[in-house]
C-alpha positions in Angstrom: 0.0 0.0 0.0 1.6 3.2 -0.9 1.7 5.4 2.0 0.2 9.2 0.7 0.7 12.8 2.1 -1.8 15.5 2.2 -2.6 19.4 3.1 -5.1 20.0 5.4 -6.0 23.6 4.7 -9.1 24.5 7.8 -9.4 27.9 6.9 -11.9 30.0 8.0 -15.3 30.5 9.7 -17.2 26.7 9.5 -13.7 25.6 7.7 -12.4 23.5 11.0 -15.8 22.5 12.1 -16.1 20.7 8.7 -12.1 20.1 8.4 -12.5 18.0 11.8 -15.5 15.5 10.6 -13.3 14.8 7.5 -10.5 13.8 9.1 -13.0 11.1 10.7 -13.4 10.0 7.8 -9.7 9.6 6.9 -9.2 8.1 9.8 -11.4 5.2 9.6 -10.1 4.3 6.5 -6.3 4.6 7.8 -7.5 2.1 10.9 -8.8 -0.3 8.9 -5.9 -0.5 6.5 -7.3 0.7 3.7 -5.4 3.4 3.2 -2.4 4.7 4.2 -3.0 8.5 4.3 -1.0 10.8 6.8 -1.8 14.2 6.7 -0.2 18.0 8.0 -1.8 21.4 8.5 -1.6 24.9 7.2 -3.1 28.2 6.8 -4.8 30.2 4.1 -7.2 33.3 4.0 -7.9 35.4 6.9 -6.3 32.9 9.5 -3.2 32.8 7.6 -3.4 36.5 7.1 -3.8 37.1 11.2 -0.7 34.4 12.0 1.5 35.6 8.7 0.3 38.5 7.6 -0.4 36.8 4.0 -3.2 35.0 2.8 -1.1 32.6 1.1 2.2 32.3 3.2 5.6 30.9 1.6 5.3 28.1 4.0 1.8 27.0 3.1 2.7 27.4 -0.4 5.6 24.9 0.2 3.9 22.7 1.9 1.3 22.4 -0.8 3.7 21.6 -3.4 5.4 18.6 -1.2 2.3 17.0 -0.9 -0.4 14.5 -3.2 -3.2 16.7 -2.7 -4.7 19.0 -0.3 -8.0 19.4 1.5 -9.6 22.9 2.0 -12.7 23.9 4.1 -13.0 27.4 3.0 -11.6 31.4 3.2 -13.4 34.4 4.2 -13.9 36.9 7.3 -15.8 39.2 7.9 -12.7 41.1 9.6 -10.6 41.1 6.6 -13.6 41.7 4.0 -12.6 45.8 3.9 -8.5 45.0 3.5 -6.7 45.9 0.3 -7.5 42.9 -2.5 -4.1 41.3 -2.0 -4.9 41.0 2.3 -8.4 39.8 1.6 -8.6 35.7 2.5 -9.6 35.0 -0.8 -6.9 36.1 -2.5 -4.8 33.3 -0.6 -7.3 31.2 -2.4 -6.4 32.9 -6.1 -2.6 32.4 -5.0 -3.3 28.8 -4.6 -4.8 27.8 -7.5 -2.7 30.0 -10.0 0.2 28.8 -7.9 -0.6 25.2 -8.8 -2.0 25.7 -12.1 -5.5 24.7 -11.1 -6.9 25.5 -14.1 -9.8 23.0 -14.0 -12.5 22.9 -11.8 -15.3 19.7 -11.6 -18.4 20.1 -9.7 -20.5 17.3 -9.8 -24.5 18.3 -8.9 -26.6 15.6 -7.9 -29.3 14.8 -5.4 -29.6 12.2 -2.6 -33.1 10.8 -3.4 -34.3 11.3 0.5 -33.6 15.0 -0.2 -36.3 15.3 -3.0 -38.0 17.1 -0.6 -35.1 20.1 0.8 -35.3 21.3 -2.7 -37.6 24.3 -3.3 -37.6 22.8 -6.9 -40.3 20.3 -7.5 -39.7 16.8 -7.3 -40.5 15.9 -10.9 -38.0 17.9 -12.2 -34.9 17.6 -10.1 -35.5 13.4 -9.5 -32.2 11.3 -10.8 -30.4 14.4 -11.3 -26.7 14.3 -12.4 -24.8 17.0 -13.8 -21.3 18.2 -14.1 -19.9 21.6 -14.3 -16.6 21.9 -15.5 -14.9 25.5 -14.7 -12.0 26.5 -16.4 -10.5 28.3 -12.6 -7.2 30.1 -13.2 -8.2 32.6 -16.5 -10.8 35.2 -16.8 -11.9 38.2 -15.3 -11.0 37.2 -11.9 -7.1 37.2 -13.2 -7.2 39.4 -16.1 -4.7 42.5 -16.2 -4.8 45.1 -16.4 -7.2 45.6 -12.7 -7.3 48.5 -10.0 -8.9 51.6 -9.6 -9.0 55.1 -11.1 -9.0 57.8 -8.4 -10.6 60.8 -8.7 -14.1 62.5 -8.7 -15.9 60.1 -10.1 -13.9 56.9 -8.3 -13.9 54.0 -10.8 -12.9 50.2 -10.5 -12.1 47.9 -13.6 -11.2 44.5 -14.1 -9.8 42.4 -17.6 -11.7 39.3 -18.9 -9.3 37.7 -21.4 -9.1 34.2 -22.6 -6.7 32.7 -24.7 -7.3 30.0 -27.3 -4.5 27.8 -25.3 -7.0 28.4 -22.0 -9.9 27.2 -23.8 -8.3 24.7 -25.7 -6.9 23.0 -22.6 -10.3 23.0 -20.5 -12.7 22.3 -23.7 -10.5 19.3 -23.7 -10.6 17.7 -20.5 -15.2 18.7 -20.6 -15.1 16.9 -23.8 -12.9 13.6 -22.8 -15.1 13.6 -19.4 -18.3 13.5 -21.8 -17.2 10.1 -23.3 -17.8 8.6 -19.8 -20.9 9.9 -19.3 -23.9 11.1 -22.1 -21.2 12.3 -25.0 -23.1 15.8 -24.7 -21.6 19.5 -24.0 -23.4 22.3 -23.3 -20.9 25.7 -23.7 -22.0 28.6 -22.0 -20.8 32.1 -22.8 -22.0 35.6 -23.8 -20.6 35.6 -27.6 -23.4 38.5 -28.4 -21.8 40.4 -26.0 -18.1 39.9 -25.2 -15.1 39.4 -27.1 -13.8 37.2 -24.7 -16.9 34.7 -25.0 -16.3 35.2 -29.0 -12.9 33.4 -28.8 -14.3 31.2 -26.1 -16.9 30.2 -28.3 -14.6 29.9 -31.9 -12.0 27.8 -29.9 -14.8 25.2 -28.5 -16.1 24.7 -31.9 -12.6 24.1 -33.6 -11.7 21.7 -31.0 -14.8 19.7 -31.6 -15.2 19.8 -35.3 -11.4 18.9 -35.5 -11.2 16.3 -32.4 -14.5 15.5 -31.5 -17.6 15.1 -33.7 -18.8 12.7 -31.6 -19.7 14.0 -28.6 -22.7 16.6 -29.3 -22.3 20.1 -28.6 -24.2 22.8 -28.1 -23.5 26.5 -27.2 -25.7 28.5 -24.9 -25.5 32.0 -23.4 -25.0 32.2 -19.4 -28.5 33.8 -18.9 -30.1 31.6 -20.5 -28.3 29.0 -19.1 -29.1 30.4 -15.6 -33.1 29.8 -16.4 -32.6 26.5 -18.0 -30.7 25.2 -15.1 -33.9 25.7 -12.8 -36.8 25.2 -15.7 -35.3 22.1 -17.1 -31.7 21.4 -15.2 -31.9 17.1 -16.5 -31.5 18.7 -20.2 -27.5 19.1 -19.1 -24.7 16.4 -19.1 -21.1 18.4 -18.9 -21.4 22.0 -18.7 -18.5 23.6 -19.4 -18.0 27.4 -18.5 -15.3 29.7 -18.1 -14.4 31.4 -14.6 -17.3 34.0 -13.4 -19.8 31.9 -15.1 -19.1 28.8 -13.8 -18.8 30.4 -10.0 -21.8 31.7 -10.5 -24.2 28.9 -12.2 -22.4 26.0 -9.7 -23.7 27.8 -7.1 -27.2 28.0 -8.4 -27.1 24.7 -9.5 -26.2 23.5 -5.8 -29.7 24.9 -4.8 -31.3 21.9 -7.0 -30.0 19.8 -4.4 -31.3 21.5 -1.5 -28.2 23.0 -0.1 -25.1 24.6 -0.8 -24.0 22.3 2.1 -24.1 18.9 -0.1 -21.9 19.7 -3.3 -18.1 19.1 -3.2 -15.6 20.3 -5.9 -12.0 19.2 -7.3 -9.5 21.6 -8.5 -7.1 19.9 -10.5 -4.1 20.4 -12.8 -2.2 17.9 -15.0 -0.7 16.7 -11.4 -2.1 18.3 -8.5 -6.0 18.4 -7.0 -7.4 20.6 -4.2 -10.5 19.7 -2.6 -13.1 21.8 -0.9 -17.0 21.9 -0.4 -18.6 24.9 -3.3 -20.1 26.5 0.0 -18.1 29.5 2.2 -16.4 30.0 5.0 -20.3 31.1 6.4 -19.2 33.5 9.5 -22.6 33.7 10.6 -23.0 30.1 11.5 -19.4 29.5 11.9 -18.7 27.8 15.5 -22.5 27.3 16.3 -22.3 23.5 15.4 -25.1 23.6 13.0 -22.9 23.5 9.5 -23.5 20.7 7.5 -20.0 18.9 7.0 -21.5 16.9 4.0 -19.9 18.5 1.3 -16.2 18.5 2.8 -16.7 14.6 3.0 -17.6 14.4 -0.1 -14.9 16.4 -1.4 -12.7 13.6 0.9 -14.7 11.0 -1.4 -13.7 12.7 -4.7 -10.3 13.2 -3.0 -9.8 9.3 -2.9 -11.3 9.1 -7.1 -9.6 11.3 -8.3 -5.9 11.8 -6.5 -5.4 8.8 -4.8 -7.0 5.9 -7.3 -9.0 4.2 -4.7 -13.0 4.4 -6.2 -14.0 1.7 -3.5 -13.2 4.7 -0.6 -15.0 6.8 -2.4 -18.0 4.6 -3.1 -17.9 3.6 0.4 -18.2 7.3 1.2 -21.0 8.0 -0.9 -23.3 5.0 0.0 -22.9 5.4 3.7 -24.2 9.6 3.4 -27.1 7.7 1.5 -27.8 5.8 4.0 -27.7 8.5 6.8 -29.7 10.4 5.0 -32.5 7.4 3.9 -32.2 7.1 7.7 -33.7 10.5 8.3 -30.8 12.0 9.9 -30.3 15.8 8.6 -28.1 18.6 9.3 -30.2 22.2 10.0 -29.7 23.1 6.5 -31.4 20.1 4.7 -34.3 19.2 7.6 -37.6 20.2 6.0 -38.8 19.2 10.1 -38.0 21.2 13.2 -35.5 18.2 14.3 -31.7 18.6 12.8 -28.4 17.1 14.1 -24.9 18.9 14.8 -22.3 18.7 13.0 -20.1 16.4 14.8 -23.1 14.5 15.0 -23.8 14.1 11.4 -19.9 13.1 10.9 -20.4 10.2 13.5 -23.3 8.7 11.8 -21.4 8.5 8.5 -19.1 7.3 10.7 -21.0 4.5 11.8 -22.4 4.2 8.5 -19.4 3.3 7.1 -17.9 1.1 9.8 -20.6 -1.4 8.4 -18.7 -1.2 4.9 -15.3 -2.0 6.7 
C-alpha cells in the first residue's frame, strides 16, 4: 500500500468545524488498513493573514507543493472583507490555484433521493439528477490584467476578462474527454453576443470539436439563459462547461437543486495536483455554532480518494454510507424540512457508523 501525504487547509469560519468531521473520515479508512493517508496542516485566507500577515504564506505554499493533494474547508472573514484585495482571505485562495496551475474545476451536482424534498424545486424535475460543471478556474476576469482603480471624482474600479485559445483549448479538452464517460453531450456557455472574450471562447470550442471531437454533441448556450434553463429544465445538461465568473456563478445556483449549498463538493485539478473543498463558504454567521452541514467536505474527501489517490471503492464507500444517513432521516439544519436537525459532529459520526458497516 503506498503510504500518501496530504494538506489539510481548515481555513476559516465553519472551515475547521467541517475540516475535523473529515478527518473522521480519513481516519477510519487509515484504521482499517485501507489506506495509508498521513496528513499535516496549514493556513490560508484570513487565518493565515492574522498568524503571517499573508493570505497565502511561503510556508503554506511549500507545503502544498510537497504533498499528493490537499484538503480545503474554505476562506473568508468578515474582519478582513474591507482590507486591500491582496490581504483579503480570498486572495490566498487565487494564489493557490494560480500557484498550482489549477486550471480545471469539476463540480458534480446531484441529489440524494431522500432530499427530494429540501429542494424548493419540484420533485419531478430535479428526480435522478446528475450534472457536471466543469470551470475553467485560473483565466478570466477574476485574473485578467490590467485591474485597479481610477481615483478621482468620479472613483472607478475595472477589471480584464481575457481568454486565450490555449486556455480554452486546454479545459474544452478535458469537458469533452469527461463526456465520453458519461452522455457524450456538451453544453458551452458564454456571452458571444456580447463579449469578445466569449467570442474566442466560443470559436475555440467549436474548432476543437469539429477537428477532435464530432462525436460527442455540442451545443453553445449564453450564461443567462443557461441560468433559467438550469432551474426550468436542469436534466436537459450532461457536462457543462464554462469559463471562470460563469461557472462560479451557475455551480452555485445549480447547488440549490440539491437542496443546499451544504451537499456539493468540488476538485481543483491540474495535469498533477487536486485541491478539494465543499462549493459552500467559510459562512461566518453560522461559523462555531455547530449547526454546519459537513456533507460537502466529505464528499470532497470521497472525490479526494477518485480522483488523487486511485482508490474508487473509498469513495464509493463514502458516498453509499451519506445515502444511507440520510435514507435514515438524519439531517443537518440546512437540509431538515422538520423542526429536528443534528450537529455537525453529529452528522460526521453517523457517517461514521455508516461506514464502519462497509469496513
Amino acid at each position: 500500500m503506498t503510504k500518501k501525504n496530504i494538506l489539510l487547509l481548515p481555513g476559516d469560519g465553519v472551515g475547521p468545524e467541517i475540516m475535523a468531521e473529515a478527518i473522521k473520515v480519513i481516519d477510519i479508512f487509515n484504521e482499517v488498513n485501507l489506506c495509508d493517508v498521513s496528513y499535516d496542516y496549514a493556513d490560508i485566507g484570513g487565518v493565515a493573514i492574522d498568524n503571517y500577515g499573508n493570505p497565502y504564506p511561503d510556508e503554506t505554499s511549500i507545503k502544498a507543493r510537497k504533498a499528493d493533494c490537499i484538503l480545503l474547508g474554505a476562506v473568508g472573514t468578515k474582519k478582513h472583507e474591507n482590507n486591500d484585495n491582496k490581504l483579503k482571505p480570498e486572495s490566498g485562495l487565487l494564489a493557490l490555484r494560480k500557484s498550482l496551475d489549477l486550471y480545471i474545476n469539476v463540480r458534480p451536482v446531484f441529489l440524494f433521493e431522500a432530499l427530494l424534498e429540501s429542494s424548493t424545486i419540484k420533485p419531478e424535475i430535479i428526480k435522478n439528477l446528475d450534472i457536471v460543471i466543469i470551470r475553467e478556474l485560473i483565466g478570466g476576469v477574476y485574473f485578467g490584467e490590467p485591474r485597479g482603480f481610477k481615483d478621482g471624482t468620479n472613483r472607478a474600479g475595472f477589471n480584464t476578462m481575457i481568454y486565450s485559445e490555449k486556455e480554452v483549448s486546454r479545459i474544452s479538452k478535458y469537458a469533452f474527454n469527461l463526456s465520453k464517460k458519461r452522455l457524450s453531450r456538451v453544453t458551452s456557455v458564454d456571452k458571444a453576443n456580447v463579449l469578445e472574450a466569449s467570442q474566442v471562447w466560443r470559436e475555440t470550442v467549436s474548432k476543437l470539436h469539429a477537428a477532435d471531437y464530432p462525436e460527442i454533441e455540442l451545443d453553445h448556450m449564453y450564461v443567462d439563459n443557461a441560468a433559467m434553463q438550469l432551474i426550468k429544465n436542469p436534466k436537459q445538461f450532461d457536462v457543462l462547461l464554462t469559463e471562470n465568473l460563469f461557472g462560479d456563478i451557475l455551480s452555485d445556483e445549480a447547488s440549490m437543486l440539491t437542496g443546499s449549498i451544504g451537499m456539493l463538493p468540488s476538485a481543483s485539478l491540474s495535469d498533477i495536483n487536486g485541491v478539494y473543498e465543499p462549493i459552500h463558504g467559510s459562512a461566518p454567521d453560522i461559523a462555531g455554532q455547530g449547526i454546519v452541514n459537513p456533507i460537502a467536505m466529505i464528499l470532497s474527501v470521497a472525490m479526494m480518494f477518485e480522483y488523487s489517490l486511485n482508490n474508487i471503492g473509498i469513495s464509493n464507500i463514502i458516498k453509499t454510507a451519506i445515502e444511507n444517513v440520510l435514507r435514515n432521516g438524519i439531517f443537518t439544519k440546512d437540509i431538515s424540512h422538520k423542526k429536528d436537525f443534528v450537529s455537525t459532529s453529529a452528522m460526521g459520526d453517523a457517517i461514521i457508523k455508516e461506514i464502519k458497516k462497509d469496513v
